[in-house]
mmCIF file of the N, C-alpha and C atoms, coordinates in Angstrom:
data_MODEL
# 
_entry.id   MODEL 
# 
loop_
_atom_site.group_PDB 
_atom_site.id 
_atom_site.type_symbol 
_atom_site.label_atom_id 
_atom_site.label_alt_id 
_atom_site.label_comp_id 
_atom_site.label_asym_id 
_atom_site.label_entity_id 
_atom_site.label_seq_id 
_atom_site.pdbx_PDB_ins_code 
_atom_site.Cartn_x 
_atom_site.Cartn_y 
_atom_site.Cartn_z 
_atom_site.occupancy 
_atom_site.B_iso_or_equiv 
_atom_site.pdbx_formal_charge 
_atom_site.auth_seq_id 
_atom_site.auth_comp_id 
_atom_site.auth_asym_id 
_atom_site.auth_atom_id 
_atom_site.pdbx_PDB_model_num 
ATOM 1   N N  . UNK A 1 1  ? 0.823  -1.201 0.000   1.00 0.00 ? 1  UNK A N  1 
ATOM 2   C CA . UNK A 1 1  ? 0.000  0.000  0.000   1.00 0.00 ? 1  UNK A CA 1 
ATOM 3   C C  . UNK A 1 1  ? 0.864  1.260  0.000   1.00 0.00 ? 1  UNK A C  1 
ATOM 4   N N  . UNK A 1 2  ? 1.865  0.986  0.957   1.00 0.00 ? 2  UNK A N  1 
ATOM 5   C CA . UNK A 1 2  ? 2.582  2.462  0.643   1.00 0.00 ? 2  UNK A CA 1 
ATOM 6   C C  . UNK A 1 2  ? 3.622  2.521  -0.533  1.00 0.00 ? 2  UNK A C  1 
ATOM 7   N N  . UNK A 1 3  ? 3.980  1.651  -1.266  1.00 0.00 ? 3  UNK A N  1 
ATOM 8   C CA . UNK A 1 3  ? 4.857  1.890  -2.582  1.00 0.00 ? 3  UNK A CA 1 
ATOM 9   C C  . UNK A 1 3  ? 3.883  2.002  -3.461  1.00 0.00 ? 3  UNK A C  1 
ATOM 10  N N  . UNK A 1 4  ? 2.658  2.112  -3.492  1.00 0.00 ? 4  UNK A N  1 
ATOM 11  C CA . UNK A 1 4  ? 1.597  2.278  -4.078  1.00 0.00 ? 4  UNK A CA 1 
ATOM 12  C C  . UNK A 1 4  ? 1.341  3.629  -4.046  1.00 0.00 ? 4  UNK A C  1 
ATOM 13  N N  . UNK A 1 5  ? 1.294  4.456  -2.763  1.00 0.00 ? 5  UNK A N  1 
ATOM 14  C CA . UNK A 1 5  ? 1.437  5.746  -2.386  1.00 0.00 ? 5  UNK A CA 1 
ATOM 15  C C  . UNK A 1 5  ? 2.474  6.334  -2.876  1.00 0.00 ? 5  UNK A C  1 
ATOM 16  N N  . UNK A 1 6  ? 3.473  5.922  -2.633  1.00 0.00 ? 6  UNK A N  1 
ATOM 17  C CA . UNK A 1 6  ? 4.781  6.901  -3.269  1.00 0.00 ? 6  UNK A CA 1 
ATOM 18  C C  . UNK A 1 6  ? 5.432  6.157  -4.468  1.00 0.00 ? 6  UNK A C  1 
ATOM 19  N N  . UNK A 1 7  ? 4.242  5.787  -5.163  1.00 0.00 ? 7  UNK A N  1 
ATOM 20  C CA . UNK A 1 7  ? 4.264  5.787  -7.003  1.00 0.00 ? 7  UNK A CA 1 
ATOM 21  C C  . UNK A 1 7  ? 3.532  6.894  -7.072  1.00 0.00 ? 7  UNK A C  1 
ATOM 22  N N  . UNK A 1 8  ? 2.420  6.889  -6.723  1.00 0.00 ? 8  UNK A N  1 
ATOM 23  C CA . UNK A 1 8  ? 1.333  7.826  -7.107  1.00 0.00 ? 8  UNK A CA 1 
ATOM 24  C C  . UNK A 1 8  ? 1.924  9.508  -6.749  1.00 0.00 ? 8  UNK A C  1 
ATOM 25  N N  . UNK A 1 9  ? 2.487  9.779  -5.526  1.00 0.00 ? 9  UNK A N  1 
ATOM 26  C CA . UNK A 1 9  ? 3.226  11.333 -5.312  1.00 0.00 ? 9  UNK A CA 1 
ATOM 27  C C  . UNK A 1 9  ? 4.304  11.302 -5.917  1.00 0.00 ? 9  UNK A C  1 
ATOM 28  N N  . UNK A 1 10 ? 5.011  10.182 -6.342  1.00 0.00 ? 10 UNK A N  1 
ATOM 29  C CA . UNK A 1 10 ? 6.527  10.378 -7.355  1.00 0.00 ? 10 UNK A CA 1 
ATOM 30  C C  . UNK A 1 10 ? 6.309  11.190 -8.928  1.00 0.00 ? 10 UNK A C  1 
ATOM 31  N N  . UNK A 1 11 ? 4.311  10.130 -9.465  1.00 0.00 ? 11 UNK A N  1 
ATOM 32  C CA . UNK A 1 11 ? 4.498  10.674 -10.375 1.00 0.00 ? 11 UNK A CA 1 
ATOM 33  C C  . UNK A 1 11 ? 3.217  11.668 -10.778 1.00 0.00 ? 11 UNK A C  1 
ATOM 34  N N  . UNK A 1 12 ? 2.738  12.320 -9.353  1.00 0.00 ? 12 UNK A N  1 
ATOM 35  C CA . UNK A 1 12 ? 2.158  13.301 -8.848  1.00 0.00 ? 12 UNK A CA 1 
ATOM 36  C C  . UNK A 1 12 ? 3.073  14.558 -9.607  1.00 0.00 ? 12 UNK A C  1 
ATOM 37  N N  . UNK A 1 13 ? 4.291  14.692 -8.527  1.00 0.00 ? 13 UNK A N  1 
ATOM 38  C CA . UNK A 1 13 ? 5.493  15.379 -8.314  1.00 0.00 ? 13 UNK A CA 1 
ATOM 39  C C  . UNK A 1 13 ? 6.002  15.712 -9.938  1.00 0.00 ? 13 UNK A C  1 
ATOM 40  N N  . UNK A 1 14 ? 6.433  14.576 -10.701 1.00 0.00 ? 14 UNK A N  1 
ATOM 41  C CA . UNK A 1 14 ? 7.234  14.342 -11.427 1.00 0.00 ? 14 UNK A CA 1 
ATOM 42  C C  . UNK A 1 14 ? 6.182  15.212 -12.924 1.00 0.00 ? 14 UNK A C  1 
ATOM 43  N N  . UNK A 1 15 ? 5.178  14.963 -12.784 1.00 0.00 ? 15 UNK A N  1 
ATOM 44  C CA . UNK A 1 15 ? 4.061  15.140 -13.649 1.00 0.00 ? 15 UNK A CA 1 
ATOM 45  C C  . UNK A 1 15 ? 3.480  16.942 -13.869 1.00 0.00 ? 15 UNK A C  1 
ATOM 46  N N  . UNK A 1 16 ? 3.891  17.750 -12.206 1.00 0.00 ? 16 UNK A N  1 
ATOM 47  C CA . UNK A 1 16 ? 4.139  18.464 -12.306 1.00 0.00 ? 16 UNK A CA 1 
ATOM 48  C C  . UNK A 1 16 ? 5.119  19.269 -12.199 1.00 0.00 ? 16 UNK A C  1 
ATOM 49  N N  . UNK A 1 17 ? 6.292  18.779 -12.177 1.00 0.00 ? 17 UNK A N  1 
ATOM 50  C CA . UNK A 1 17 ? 7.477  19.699 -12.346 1.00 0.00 ? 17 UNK A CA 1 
ATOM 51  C C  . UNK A 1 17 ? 7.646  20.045 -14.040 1.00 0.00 ? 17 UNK A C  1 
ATOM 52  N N  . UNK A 1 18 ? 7.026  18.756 -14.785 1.00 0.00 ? 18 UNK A N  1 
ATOM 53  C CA . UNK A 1 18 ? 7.185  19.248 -16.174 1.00 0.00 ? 18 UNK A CA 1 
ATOM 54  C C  . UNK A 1 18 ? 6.332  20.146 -16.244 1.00 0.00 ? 18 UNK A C  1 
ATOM 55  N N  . UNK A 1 19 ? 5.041  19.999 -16.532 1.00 0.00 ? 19 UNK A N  1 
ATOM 56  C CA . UNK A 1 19 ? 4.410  21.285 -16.283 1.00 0.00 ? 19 UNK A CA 1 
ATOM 57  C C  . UNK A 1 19 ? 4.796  22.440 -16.293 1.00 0.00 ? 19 UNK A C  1 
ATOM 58  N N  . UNK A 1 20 ? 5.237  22.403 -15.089 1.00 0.00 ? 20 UNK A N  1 
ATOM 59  C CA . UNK A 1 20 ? 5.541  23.856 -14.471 1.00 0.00 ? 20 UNK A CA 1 
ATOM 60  C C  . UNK A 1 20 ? 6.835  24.597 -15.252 1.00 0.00 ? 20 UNK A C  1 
ATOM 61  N N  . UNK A 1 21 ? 8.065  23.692 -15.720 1.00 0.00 ? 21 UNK A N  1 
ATOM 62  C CA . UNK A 1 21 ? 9.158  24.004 -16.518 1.00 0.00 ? 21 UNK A CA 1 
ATOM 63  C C  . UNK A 1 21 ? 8.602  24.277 -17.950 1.00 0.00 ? 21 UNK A C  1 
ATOM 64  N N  . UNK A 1 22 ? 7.618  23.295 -19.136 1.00 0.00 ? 22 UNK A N  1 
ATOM 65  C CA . UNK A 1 22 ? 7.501  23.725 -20.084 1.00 0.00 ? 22 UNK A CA 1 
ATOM 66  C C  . UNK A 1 22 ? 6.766  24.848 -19.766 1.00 0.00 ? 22 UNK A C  1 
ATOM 67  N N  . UNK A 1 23 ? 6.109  25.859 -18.634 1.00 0.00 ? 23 UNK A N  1 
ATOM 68  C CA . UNK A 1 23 ? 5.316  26.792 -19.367 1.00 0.00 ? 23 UNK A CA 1 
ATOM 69  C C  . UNK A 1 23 ? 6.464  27.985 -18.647 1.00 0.00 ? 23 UNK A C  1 
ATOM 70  N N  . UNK A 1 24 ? 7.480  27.849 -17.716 1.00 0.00 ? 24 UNK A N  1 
ATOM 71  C CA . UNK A 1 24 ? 8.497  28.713 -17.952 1.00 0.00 ? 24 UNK A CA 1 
ATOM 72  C C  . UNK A 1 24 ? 9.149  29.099 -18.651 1.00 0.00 ? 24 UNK A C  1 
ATOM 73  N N  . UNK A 1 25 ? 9.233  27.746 -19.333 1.00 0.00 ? 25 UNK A N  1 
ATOM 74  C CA . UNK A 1 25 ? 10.447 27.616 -20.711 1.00 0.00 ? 25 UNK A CA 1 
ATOM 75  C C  . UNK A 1 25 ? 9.862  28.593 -21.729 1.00 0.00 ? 25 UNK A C  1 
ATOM 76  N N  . UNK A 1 26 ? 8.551  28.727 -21.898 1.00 0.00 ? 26 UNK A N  1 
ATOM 77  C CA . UNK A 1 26 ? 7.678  29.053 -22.534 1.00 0.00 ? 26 UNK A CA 1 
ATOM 78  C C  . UNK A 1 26 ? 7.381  30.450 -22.356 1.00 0.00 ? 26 UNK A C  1 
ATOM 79  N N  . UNK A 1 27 ? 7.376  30.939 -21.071 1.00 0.00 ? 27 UNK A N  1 
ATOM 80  C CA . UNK A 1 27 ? 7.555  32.565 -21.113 1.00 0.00 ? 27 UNK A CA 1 
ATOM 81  C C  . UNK A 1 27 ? 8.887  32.819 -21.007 1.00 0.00 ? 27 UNK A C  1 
ATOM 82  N N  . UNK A 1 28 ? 9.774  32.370 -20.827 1.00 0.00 ? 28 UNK A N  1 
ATOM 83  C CA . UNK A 1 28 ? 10.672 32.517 -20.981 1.00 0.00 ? 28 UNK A CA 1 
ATOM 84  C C  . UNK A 1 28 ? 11.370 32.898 -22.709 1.00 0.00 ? 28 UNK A C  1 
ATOM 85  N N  . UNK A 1 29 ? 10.759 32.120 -23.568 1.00 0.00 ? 29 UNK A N  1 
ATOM 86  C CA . UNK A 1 29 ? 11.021 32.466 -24.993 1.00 0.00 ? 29 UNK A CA 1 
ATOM 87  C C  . UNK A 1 29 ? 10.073 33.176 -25.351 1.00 0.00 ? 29 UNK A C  1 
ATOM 88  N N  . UNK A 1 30 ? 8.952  33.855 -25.015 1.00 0.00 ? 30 UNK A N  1 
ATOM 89  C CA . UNK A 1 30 ? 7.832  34.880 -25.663 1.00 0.00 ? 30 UNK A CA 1 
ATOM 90  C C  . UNK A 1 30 ? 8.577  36.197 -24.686 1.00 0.00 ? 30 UNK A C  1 
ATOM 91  N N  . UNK A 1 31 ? 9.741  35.948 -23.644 1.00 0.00 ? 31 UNK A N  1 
ATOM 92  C CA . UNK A 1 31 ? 10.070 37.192 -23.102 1.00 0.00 ? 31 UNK A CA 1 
ATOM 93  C C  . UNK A 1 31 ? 10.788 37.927 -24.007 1.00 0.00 ? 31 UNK A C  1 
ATOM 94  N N  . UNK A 1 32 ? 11.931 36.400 -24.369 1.00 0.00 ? 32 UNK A N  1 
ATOM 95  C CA . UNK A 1 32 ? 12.955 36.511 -25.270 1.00 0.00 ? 32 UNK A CA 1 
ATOM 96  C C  . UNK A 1 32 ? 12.799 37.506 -26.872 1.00 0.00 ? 32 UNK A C  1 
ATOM 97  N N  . UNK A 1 33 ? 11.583 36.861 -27.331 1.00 0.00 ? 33 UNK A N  1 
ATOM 98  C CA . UNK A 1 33 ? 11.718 37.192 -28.738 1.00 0.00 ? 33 UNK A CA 1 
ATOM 99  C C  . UNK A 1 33 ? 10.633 38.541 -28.887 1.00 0.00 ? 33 UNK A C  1 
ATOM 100 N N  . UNK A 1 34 ? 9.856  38.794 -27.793 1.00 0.00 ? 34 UNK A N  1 
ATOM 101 C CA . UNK A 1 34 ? 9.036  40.010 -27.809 1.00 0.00 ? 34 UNK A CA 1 
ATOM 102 C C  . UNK A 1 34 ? 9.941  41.403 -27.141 1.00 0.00 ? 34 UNK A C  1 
ATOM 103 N N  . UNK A 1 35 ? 9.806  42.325 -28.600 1.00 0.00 ? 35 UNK A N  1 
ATOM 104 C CA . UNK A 1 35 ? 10.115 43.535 -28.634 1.00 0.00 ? 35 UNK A CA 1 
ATOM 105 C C  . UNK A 1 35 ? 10.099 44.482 -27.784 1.00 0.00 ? 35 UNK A C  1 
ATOM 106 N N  . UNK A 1 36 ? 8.952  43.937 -27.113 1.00 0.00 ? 36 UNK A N  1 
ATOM 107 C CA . UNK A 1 36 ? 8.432  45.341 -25.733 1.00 0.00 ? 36 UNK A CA 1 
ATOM 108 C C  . UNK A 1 36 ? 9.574  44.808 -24.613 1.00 0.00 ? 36 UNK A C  1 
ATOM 109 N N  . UNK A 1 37 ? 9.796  43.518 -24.354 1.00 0.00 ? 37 UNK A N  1 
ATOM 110 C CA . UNK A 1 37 ? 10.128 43.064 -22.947 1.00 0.00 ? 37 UNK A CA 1 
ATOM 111 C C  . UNK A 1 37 ? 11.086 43.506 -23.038 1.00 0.00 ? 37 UNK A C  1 
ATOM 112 N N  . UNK A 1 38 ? 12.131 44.493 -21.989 1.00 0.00 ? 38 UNK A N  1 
ATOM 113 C CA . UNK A 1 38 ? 13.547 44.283 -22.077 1.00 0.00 ? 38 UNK A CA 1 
ATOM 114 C C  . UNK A 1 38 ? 13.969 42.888 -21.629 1.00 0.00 ? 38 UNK A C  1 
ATOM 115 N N  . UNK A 1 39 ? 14.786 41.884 -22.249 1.00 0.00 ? 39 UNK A N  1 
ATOM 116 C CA . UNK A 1 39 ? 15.612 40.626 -22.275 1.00 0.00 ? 39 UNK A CA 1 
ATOM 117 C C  . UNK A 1 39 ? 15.828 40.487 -20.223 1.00 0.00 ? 39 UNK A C  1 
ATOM 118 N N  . UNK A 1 40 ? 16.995 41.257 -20.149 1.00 0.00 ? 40 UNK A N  1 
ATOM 119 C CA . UNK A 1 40 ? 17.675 40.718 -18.966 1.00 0.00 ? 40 UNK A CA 1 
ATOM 120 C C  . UNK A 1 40 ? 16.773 41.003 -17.930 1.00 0.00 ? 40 UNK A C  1 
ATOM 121 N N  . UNK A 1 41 ? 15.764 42.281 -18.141 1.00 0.00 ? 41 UNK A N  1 
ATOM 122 C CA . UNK A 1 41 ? 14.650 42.456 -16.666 1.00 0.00 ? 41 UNK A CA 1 
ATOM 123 C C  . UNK A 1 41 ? 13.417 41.153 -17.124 1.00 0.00 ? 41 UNK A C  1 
ATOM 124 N N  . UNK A 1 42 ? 13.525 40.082 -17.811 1.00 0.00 ? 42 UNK A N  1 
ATOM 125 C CA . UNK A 1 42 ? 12.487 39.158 -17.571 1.00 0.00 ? 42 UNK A CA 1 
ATOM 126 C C  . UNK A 1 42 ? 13.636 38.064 -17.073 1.00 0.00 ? 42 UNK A C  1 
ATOM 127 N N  . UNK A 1 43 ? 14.535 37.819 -17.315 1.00 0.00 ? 43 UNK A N  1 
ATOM 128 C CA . UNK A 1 43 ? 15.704 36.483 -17.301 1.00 0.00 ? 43 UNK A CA 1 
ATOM 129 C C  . UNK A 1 43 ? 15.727 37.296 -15.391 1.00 0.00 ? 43 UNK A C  1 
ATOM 130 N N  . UNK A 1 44 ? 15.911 38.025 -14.954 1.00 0.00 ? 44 UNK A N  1 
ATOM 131 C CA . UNK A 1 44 ? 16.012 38.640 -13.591 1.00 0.00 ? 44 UNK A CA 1 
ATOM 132 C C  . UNK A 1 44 ? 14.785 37.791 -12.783 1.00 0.00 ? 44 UNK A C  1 
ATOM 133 N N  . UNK A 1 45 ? 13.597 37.861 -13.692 1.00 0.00 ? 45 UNK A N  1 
ATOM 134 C CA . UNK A 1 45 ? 12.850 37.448 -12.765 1.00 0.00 ? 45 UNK A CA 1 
ATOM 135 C C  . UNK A 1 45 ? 12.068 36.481 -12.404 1.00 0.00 ? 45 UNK A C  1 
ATOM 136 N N  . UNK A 1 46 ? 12.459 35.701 -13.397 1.00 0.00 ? 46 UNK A N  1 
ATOM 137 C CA . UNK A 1 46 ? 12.033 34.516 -13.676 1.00 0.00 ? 46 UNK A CA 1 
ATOM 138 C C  . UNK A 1 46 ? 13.230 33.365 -13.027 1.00 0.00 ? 46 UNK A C  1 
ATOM 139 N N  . UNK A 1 47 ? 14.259 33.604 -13.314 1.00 0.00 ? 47 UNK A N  1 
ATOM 140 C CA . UNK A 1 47 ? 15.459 32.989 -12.744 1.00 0.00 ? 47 UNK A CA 1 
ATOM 141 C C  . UNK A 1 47 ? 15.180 32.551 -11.542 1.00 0.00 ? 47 UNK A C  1 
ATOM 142 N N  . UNK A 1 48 ? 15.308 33.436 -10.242 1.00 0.00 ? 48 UNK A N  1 
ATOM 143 C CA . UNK A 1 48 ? 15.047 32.581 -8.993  1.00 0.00 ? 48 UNK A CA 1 
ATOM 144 C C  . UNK A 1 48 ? 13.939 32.014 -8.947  1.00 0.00 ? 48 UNK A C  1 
ATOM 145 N N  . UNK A 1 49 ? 12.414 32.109 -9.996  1.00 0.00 ? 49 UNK A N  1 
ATOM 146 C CA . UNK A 1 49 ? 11.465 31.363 -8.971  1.00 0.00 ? 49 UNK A CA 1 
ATOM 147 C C  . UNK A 1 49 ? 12.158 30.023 -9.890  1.00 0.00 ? 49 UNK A C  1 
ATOM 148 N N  . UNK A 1 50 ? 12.302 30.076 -11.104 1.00 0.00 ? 50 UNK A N  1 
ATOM 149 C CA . UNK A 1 50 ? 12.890 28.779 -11.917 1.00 0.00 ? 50 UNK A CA 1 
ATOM 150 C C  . UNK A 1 50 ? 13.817 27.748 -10.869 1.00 0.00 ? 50 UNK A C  1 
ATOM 151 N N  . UNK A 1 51 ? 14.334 28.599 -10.492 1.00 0.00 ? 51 UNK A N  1 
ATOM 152 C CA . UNK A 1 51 ? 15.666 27.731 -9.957  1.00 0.00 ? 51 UNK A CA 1 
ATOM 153 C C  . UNK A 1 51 ? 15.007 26.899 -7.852  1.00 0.00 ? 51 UNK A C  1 
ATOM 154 N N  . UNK A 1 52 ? 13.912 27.888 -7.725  1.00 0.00 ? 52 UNK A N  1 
ATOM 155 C CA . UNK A 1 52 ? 13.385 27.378 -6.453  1.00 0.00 ? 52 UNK A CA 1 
ATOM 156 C C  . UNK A 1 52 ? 12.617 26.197 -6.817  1.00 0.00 ? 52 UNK A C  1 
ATOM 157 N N  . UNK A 1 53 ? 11.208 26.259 -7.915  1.00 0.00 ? 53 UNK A N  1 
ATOM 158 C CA . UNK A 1 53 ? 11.227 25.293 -7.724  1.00 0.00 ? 53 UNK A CA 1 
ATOM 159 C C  . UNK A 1 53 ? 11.610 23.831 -8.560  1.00 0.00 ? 53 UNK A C  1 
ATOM 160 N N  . UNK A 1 54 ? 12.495 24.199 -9.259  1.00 0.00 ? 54 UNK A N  1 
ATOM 161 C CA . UNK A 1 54 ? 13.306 23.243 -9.444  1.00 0.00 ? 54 UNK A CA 1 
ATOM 162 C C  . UNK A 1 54 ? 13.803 22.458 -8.640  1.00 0.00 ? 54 UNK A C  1 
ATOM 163 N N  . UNK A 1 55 ? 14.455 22.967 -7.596  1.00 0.00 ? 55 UNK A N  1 
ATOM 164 C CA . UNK A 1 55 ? 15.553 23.102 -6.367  1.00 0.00 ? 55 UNK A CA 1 
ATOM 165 C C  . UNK A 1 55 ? 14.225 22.361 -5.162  1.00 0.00 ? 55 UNK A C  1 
ATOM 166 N N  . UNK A 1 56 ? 13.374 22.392 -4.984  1.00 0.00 ? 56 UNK A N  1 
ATOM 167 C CA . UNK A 1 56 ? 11.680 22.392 -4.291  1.00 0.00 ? 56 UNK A CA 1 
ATOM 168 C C  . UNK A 1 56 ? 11.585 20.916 -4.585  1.00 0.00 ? 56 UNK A C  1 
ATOM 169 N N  . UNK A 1 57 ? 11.334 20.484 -5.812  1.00 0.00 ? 57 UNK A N  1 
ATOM 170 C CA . UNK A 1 57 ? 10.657 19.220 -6.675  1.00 0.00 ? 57 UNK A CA 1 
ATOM 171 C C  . UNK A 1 57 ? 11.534 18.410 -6.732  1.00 0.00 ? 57 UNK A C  1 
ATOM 172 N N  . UNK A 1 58 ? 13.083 18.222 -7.163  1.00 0.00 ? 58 UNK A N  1 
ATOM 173 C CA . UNK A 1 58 ? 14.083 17.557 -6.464  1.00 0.00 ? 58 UNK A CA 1 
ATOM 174 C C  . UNK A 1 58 ? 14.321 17.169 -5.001  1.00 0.00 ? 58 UNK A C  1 
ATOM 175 N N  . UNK A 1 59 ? 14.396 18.018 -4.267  1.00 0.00 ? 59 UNK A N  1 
ATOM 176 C CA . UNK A 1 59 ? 14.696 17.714 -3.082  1.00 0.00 ? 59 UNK A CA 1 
ATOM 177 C C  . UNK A 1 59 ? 13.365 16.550 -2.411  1.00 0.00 ? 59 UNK A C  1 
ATOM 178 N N  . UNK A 1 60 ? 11.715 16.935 -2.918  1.00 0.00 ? 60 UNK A N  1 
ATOM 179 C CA . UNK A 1 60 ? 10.741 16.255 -2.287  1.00 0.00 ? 60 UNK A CA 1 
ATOM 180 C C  . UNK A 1 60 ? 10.832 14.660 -3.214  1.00 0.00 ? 60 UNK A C  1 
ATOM 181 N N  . UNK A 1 61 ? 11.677 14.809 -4.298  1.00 0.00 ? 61 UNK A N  1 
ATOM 182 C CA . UNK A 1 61 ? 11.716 13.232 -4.897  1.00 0.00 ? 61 UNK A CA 1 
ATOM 183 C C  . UNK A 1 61 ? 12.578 12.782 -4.168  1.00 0.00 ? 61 UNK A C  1 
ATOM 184 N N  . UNK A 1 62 ? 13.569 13.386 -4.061  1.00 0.00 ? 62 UNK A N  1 
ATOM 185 C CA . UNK A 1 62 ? 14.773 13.124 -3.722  1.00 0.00 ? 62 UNK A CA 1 
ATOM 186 C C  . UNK A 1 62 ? 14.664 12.285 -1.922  1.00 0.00 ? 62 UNK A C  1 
ATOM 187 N N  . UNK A 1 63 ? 13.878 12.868 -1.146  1.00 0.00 ? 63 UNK A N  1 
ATOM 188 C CA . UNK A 1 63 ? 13.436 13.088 0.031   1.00 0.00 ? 63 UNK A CA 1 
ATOM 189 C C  . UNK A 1 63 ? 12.336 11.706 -0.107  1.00 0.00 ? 63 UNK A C  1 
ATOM 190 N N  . UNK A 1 64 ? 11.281 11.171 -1.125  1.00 0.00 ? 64 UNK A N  1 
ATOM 191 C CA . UNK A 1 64 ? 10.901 10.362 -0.983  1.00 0.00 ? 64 UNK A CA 1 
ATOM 192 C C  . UNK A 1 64 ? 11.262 8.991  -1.828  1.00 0.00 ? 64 UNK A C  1 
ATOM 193 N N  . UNK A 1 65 ? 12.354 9.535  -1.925  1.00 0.00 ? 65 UNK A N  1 
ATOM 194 C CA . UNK A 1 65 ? 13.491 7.847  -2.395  1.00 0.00 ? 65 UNK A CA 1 
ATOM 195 C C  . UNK A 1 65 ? 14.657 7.330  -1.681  1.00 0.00 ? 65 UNK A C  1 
ATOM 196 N N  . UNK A 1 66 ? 14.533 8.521  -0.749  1.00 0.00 ? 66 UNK A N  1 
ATOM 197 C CA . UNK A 1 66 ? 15.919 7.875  0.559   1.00 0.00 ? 66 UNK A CA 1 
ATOM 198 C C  . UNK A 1 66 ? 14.598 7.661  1.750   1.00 0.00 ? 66 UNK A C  1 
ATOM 199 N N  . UNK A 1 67 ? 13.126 8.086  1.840   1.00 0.00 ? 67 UNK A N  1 
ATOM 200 C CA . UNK A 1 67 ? 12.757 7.490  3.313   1.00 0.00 ? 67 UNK A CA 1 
ATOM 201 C C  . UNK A 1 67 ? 11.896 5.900  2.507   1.00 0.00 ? 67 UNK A C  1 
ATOM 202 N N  . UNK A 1 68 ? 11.933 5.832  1.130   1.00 0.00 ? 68 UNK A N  1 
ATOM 203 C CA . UNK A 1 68 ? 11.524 4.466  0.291   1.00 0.00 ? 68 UNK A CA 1 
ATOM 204 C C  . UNK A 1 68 ? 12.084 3.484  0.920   1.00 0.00 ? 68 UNK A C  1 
ATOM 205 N N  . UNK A 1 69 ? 13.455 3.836  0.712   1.00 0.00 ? 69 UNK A N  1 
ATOM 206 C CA . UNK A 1 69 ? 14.690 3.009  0.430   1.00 0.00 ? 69 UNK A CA 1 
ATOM 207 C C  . UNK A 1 69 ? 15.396 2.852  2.108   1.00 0.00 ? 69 UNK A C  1 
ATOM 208 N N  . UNK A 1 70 ? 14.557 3.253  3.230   1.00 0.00 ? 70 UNK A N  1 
ATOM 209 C CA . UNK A 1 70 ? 15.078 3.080  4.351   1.00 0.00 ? 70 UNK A CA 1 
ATOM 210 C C  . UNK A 1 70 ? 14.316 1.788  5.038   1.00 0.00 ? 70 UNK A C  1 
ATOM 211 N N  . UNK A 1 71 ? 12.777 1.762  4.674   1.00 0.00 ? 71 UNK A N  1 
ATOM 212 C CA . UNK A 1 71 ? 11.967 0.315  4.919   1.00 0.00 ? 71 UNK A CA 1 
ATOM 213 C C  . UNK A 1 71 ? 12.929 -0.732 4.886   1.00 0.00 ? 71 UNK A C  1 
ATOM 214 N N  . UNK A 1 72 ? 12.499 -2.093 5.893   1.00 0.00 ? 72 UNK A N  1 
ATOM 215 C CA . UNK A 1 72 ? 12.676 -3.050 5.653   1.00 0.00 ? 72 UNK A CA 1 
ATOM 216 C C  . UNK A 1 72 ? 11.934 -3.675 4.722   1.00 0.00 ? 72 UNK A C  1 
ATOM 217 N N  . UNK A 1 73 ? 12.509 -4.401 3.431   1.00 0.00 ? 73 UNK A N  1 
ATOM 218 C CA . UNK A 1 73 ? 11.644 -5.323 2.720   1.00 0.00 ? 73 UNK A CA 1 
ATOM 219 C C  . UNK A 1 73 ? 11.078 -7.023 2.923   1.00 0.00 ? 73 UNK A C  1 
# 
């Protein structure tokens, strides 16, 4: 039951980190190639939330494959 559970939040997790990256990636290139935006004040601000939760969604996989992998089988 519980590797059943943490299939389902792995690919909970996993299901939305893409998500969340293709539609950064995604303003990220309509920042890029649109005329109005200045370039480096959108790359400014997009950068840290990019890199949090990147940094966020790793650590909670990461976090539920070392307490997986601590069970006795």
């Amino acid at each position: 039951m519980k590797s059943k559970l943490t299939f389902i939040v792995t690919l909970m997790v996993s299901c939305t980190l893409c998500v969340v990256i293709l539609a950064m990636v995604a303003n990220m290139m309509h920042g890029l190639f649109d005329p109005n935006v200045n370039q480096e004040e959108i790359f400014k601000l997009i950068s840290p939330a990019f890199q949090t939760i990147v940094g966020g969604f790793i650590g909670l996989l990461a976090g539920v494959k070392l307490t997986n992998d601590d069970e006795p089988k």
